[in-house]
N, C-alpha and C positions, 0 to 999 in steps of 0.2 A: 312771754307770759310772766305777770307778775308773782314774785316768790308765794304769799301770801296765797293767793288763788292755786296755783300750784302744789304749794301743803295744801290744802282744805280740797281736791281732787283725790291727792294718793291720800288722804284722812278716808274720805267717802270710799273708795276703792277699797280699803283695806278692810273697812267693816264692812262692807258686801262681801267680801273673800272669805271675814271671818262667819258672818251666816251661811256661806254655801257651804266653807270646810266643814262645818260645826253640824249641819244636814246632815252632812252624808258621811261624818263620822255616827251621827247619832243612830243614821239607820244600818250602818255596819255593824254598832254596838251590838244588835240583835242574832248576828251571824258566827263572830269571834269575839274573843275576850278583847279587850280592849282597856285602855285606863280609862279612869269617871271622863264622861262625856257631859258635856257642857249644853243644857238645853237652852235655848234660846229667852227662857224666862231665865234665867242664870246670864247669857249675857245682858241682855236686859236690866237686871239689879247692878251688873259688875260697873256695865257703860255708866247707869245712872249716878253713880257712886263715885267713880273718876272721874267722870267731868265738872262734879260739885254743882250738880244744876239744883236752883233753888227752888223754893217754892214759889216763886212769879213764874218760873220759866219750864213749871210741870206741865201745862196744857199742851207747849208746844212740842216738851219730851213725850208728851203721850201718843203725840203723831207721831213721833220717829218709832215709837215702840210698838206701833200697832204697821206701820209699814215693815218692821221687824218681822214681825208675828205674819205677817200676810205674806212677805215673801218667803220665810221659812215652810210654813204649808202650802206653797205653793211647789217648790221646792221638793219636799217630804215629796206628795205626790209625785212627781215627775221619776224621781229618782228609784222610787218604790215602784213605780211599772215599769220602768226600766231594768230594774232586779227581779220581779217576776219575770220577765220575757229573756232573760238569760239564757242561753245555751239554745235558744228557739228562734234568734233571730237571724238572719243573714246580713253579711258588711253594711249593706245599703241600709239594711231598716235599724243597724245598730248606729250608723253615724247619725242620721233623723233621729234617732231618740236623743242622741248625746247633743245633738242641735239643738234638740227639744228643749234641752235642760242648758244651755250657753246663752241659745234666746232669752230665756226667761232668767236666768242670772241678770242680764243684761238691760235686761226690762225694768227690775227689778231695783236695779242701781237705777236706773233714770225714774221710778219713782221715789225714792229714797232722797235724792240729792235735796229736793224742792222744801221738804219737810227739814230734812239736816239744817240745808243752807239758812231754813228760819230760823230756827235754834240757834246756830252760829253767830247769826246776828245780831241775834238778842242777850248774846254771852258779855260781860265784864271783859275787857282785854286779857287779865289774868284768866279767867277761866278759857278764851280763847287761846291762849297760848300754852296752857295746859291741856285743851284738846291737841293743838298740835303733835303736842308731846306725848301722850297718851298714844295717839294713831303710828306718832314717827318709833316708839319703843316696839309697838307690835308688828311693824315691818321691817325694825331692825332682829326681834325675834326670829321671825320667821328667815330674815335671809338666811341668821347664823345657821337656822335648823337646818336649811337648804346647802350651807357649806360656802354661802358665797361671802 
């Protein structure tokens, strides 16, 4: 697999990771304290802002951000009947829910890629390789956070 293609997979990867983390911190928020949680319209401004998408290349930013928004309430949902039904469910119905919500994670990247990948190719080389950079910072983030 060519490098190139390869960044722009773990790129796509990492920002569906950061919409799912970013869910289901947000609807923890409501449970425990927590530090400021990051709503999806927050990342939304953050992405559009790093990437330096321009004014030609807002239409196609507004597909990415509306698949944003679509798979985060999709999401929301899932995860929110899944925390009602706590402590009422049995092994089997709690792994189908947590399915529930992998599927549709997973659903959710494969709608996500088609809109990105427009975008990405409509980027300036500079601005592509500053996405690169942008996705490779927030998965070097996260390893550190993870300790690897």
């Amino acid at each position: 697999m060519k490098r190139s293609t390869r960044q722009f997979i773990v790129a796509v990867s990492i920002l569906a990771f950061i919409v799912l983390v970013g869910t289901t911190l947000s609807l923890a928020a409501s449970k425990a304290p927590t530090p400021k949680v990051v709503s999806v319209e927050e990342r939304i401004k953050t992405l559009h802002t790093a990437l330096n998408i321009t004014p030609e290349q807002e239409e196609l930013w507004n597909n990415v951000a509306q698949v944003m928004r679509d798979n985060s309430k999709t999401m929301e949902a899932l995860i929110a009947a899944r925390s009602a039904k706590a402590g009422t469910t049995n092994a089997v119905e709690d792994f189908k829910s947590y399915g529930e919500i992998t599927q549709a994670h997973a659903d959710g990247i494969q709608k996500f890629i088609p809109v990105f990948e427009a975008l990405y190719n409509n980027m300036s080389d500079a601005q592509k390789k500053n996405a690169d950079t942008v996705f490779a910072q927030r998965h070097q983030a996260k390893s550190k956070a993870k300790g690897k």
